[in-house]
N, C-alpha and C positions, 0 to 999 in steps of 0.2 A: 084584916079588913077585906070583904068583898071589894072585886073588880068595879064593881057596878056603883057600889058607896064611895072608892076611891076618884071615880071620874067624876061624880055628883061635884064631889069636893072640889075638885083641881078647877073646874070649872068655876063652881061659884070664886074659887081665889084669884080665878083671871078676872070675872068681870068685876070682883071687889078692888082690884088694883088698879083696876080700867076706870075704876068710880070717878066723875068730874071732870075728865081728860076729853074735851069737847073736840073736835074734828074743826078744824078754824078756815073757813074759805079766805081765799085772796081775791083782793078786788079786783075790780076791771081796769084799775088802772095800771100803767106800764111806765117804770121811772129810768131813768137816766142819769147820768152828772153832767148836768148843761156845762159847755164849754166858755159861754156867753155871760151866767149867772154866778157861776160853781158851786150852785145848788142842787141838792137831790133834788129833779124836779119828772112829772106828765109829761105827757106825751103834747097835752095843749098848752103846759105850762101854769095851767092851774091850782096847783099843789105842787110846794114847792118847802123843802128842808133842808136845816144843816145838822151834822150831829158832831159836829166837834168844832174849837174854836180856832182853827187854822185852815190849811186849803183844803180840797174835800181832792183825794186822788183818782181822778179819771178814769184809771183803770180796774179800782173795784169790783169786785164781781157783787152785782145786788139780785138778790133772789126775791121776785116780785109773781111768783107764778105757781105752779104744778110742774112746768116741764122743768125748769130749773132747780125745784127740790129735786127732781129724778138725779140730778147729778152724784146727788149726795146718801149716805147711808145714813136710813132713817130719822132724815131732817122734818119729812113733817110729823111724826112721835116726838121730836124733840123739840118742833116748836110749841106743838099742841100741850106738851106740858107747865112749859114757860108760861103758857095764856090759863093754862089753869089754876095757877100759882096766885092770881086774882083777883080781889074779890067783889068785883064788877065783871059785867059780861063782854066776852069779847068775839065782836062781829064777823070783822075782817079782819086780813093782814094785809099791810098796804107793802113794807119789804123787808127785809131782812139784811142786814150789811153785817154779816162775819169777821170781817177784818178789824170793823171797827166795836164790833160786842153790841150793835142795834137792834132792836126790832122795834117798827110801828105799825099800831095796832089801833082800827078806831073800836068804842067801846062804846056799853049802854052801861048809863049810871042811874039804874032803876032804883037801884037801893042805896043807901049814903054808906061809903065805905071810910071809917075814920083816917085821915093823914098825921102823918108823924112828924109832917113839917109841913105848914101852909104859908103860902106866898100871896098877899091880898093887891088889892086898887093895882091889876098891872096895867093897865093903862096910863097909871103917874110915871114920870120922867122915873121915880127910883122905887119902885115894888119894896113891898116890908113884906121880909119872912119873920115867921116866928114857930117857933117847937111847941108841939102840942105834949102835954102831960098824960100820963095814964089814967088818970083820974076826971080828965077833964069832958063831959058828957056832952056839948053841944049837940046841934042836930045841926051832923054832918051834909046836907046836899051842898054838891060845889057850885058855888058862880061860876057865870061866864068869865069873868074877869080875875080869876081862884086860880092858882094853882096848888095842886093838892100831889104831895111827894110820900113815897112808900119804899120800905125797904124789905125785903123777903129773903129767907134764905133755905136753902134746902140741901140739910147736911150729909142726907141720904147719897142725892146726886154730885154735892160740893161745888155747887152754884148760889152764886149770889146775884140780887136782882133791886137793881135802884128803878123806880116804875114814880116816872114824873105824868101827870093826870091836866092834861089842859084845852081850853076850846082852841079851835084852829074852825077860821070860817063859819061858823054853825056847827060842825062836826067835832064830837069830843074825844080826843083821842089820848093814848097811851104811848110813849117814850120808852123801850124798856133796857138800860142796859144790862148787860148781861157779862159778870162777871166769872168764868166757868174756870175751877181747878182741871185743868190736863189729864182724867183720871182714862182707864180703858173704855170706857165706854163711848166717851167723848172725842178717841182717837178716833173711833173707828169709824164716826161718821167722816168723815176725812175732811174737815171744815178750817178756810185759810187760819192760819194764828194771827194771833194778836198778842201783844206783851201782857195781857189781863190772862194769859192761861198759862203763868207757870207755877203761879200763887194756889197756896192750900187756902180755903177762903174760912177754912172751921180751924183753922189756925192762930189764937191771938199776936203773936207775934206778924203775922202778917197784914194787920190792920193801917200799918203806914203808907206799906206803897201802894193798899186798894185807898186809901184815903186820899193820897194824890193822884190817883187813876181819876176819879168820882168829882174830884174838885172840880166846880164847874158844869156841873150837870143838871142844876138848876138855869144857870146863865143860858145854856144851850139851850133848854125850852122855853126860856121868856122869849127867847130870839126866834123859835118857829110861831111861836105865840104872836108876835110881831109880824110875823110873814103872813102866817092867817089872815090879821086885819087888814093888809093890802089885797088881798084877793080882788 
């Protein structure tokens, strides 16, 4: 093979793998764990989150920026893939919490992207989930009042992604945990642990302890869901 037909190639194989893998800005907004609330919350207090059902740790490192990916080795490739993993568009990045396997993400739901479990009337005292079939065709656009749950997995990189879909204030955004098998490439961005990265996630035998990891992760979105309507 000519030098010349060889580069053509390599090239076209980089921007073919680059395909979909969107550059994802971060908002203007700048979060915290209020000491007062112990919510992820703004800087005015106006967006405010929990991602887990116990006390949220203080001293978390929450990556809400540019300068703060600089920290890390190829953290924004690694988020920008996670957001491409979805099949709705995704705007911003509001932050990213490592420790605890987060990222939120607000989203354009131009197109109806089917849920694999929808959560109806959450404004009633007790929300009805129910599992969507394969077969089952509605037209997907989600209420305000929807929550709409996804599950993704990509055995390539051996990440797994529970992606809860719900409005918060007006704005519709994405929940994304992130389950990531310990592999080299994921060392090397040097990102705190969490106990969700020692599990092989393409592993059947390992589906109990992400099953107890996960439990719960609808509860944790009906409850930002709930903090939206206080705004």
């Amino acid at each position: 093979m000519k030098p010349i037909h060889f580069y053509i190639l390599s090239v076209a194989f980089i921007l073919t793998s680059c395909a979909g893998v969107k550059n994802i800005p971060f908002s203007e907004d700048r979060f915290h764990v209020s000491a007062k609330t112990g919510y992820v919350q703004n800087a005015d207090s106006t967006l405010r989150f929990t991602f887990c059902t116990g006390q949220i740790d203080r001293e978390i490192p929450l990556i809400d920026n540019d300068i703060t990916t600089s920290y890390y080795n190829n953290l924004p490739r690694y988020l920008n893939k996670v957001c491409s993993q979805l099949k709705v568009e995704c705007d911003s990045i509001l932050f990213y919490a490592p420790s605890y396997g987060t990222l939120l993400v607000c989203i354009t739901e131009s197109e109806p992207w089917k849920p694999q479990s929808q959560t109806t009337n959450m404004t009633d005292e007790k929300p009805y989930t129910g599992w969507v079939r394969y077969d089952d065709d509605e037209n997907w656009e989600r209420k305000p009042d929807e929550l709409y749950s996804n599950i993704e997995i990509n055995k390539r990189d051996k990440q797994l992604l529970i992606i809860d879909r719900f409005t918060y204030g007006g704005k519709n955004l994405a929940m994304i945990r992130i389950i990531q098998t310990d592999t080299k490439s994921f060392k090397k961005i040097d990102l705190p642990r969490w106990t969700g990265t020692w599990v092989d996630v393409t592993d059947p035998t390992s589906l109990e302890p992400i099953a107890n990891w996960v439990d719960g992760h609808r509860k944790v979105a009906i409850a930002n869901y709930y903090l939206g309507l206080l705004r």
